[in-house]
C-alpha positions in Angstrom: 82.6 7.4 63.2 81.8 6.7 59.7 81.2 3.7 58.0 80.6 2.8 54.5 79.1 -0.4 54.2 78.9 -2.7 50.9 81.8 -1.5 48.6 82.4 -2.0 45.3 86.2 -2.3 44.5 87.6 -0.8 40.9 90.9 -1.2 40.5 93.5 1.2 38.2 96.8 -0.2 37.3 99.4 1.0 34.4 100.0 -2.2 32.4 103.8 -3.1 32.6 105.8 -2.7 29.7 103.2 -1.1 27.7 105.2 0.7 24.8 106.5 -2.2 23.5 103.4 -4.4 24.0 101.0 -1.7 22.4 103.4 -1.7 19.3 103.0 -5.7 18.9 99.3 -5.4 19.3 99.0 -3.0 16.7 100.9 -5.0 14.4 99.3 -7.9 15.0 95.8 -5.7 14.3 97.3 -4.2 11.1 99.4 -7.4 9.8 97.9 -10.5 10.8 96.2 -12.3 8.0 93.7 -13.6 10.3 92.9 -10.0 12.6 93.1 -8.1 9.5 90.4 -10.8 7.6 88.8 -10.7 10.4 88.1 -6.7 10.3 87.5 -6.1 7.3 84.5 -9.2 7.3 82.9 -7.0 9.8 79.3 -6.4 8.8 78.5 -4.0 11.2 75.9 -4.3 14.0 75.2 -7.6 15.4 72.9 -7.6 18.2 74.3 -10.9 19.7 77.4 -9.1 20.4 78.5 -7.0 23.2 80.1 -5.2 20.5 77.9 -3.2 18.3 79.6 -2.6 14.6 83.0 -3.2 16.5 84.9 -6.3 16.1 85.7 -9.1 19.1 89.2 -10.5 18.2 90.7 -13.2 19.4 94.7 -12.9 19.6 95.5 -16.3 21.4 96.9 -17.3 17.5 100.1 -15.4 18.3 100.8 -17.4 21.8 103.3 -15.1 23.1 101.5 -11.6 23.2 98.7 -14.3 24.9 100.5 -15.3 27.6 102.2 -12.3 28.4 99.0 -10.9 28.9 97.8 -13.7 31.0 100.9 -13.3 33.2 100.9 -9.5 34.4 97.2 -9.3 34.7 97.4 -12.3 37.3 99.8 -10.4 39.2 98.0 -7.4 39.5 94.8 -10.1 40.4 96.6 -11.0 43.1 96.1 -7.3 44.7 92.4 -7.9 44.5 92.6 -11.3 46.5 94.4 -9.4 49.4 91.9 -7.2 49.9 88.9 -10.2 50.3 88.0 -12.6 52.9 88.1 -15.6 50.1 89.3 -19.1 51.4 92.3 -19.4 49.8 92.6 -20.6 46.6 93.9 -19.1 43.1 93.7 -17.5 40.2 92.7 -19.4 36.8 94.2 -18.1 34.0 92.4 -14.8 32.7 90.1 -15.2 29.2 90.7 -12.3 27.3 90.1 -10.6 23.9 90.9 -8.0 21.9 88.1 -5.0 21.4 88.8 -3.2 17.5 86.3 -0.1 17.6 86.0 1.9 14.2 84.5 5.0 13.7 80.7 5.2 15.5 81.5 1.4 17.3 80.4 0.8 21.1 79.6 -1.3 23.6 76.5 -1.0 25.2 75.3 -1.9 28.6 76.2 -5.7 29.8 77.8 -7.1 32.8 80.1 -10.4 32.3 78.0 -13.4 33.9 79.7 -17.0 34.9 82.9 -14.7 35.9 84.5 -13.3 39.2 86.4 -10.1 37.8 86.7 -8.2 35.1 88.9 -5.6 33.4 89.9 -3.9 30.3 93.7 -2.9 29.2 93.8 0.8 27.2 95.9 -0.3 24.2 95.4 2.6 21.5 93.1 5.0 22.7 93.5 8.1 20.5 92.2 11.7 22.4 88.4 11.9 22.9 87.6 8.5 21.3 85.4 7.4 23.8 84.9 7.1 27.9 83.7 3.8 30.4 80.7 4.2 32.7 79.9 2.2 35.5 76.3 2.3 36.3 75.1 1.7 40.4 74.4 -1.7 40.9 71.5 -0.1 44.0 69.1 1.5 41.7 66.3 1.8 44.2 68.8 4.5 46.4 67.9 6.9 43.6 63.5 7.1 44.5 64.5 6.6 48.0 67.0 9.6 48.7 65.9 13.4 49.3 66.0 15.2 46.2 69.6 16.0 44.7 71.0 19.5 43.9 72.2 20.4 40.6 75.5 21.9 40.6 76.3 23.7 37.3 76.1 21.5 34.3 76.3 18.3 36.4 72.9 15.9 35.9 71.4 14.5 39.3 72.9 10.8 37.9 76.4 12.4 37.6 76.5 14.0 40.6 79.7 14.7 41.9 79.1 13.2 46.0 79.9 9.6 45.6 77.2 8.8 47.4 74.3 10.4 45.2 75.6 10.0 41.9 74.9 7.2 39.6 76.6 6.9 37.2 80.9 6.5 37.4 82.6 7.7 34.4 86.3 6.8 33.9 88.3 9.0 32.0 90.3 6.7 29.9 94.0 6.9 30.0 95.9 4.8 27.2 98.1 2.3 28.9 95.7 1.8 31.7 94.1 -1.3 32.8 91.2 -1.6 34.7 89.7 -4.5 37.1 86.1 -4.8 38.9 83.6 -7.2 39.9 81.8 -9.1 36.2 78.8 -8.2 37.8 79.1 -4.4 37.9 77.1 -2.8 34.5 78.9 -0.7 32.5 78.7 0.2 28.6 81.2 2.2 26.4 81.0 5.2 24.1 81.1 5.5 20.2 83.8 6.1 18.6 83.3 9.5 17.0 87.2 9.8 15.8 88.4 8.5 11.9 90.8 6.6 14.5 91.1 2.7 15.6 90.6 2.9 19.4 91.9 -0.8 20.4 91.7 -2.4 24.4 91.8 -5.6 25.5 88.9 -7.1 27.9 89.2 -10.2 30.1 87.2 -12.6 32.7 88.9 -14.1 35.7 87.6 -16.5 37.7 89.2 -17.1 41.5 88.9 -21.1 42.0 88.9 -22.1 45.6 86.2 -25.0 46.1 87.7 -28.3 46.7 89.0 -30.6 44.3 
């Protein structure tokens, strides 16, 4: 019998009602006095960001898209919670904001500390814009294990036995949303397309101590 021990969940979901949402996003991206200030002050690479030369934007001004969002990812939360031994408790409400990559924009490698989950909603993701990866959070299996084969064009960190590889690329598929631990390293390509490729990210937290 085989057992595999110490799993790390990732979660794939289609967002409900995405058509519709996707097209008030985008307006609010293209119309919205504040998003569209907001992008076009953009100076381009700022270290302090998780961002780099894309812009962070917050879309809780425009309450309802807000709370919609808020609402459908804690339902599909609550399929996370079913499959842990937590104490019971609940959900707070998710923090979440709204990722505007240009042309040659990316997010490079960062977990998202002081959080329990995290995910990432595939708003406007125009063909070959860019991919997740998900590095192993056990580094030290890779000088530890015997010596990997290389299959074809596959590298020994993208190798295709999910128990050698390290390195998990997700093929991003617009109206998508994602959900995995915050502590779980991952980073995002650049945007080599003339297009606006446009997700949303949020934190959740799963509150259970005593009040």
């Amino acid at each position: 019998m085989k057992r595999d021990l110490f799993v790390t969940d990732f979660w794939e979901f289609d967002f409900p009602y995405h058509d519709k949402f996707k097209k008030q996003i985008l307006d609010y991206v293209t119309n919205h006095p504040i998003a569209k200030t907001h992008i076009k002050d953009n100076k381009g690479i700022n270290p302090s960001l998780d961002s780099y030369g894309g812009d962070e934007l917050d879309f809780n001004v425009v309450p309802e898209l807000y709370n919609f969002f808020q609402v459908q990812t804690l339902k599909l939360l609550d399929n996370v919670e079913k499959e842990h031994s937590w104490r019971k408790g609940k959900w707070e409400k998710p923090e979440a904001w709204l990722n505007v990559n240009l042309k040659g924009n990316f997010n490079p490698p960062h977990i998202h500390p002081s959080n329990h989950y995290s995910g990432c909603y595939y708003v406007n993701f125009p063909h070959n814009s860019g991919l997740i990866h998900f590095l192993d959070p056990r580094p030290q299996h890779v000088i530890a294990c015997p010596e990997l084969s290389f299959e074809g064009d596959i590298n020994w960190y993208r190798n295709k036995n999910k128990y050698d590889s390290s390195l998990f690329t997700y093929e991003v598929k617009e109206g998508k949303i994602v959900i995995f631990p915050s502590w779980l390293m991952h980073y995002v390509d650049p945007n080599p397309t003339e297009a606006m490729r446009v997700s949303i990210a949020f934190n959740a937290r799963y509150d259970n101590w005593e009040h």
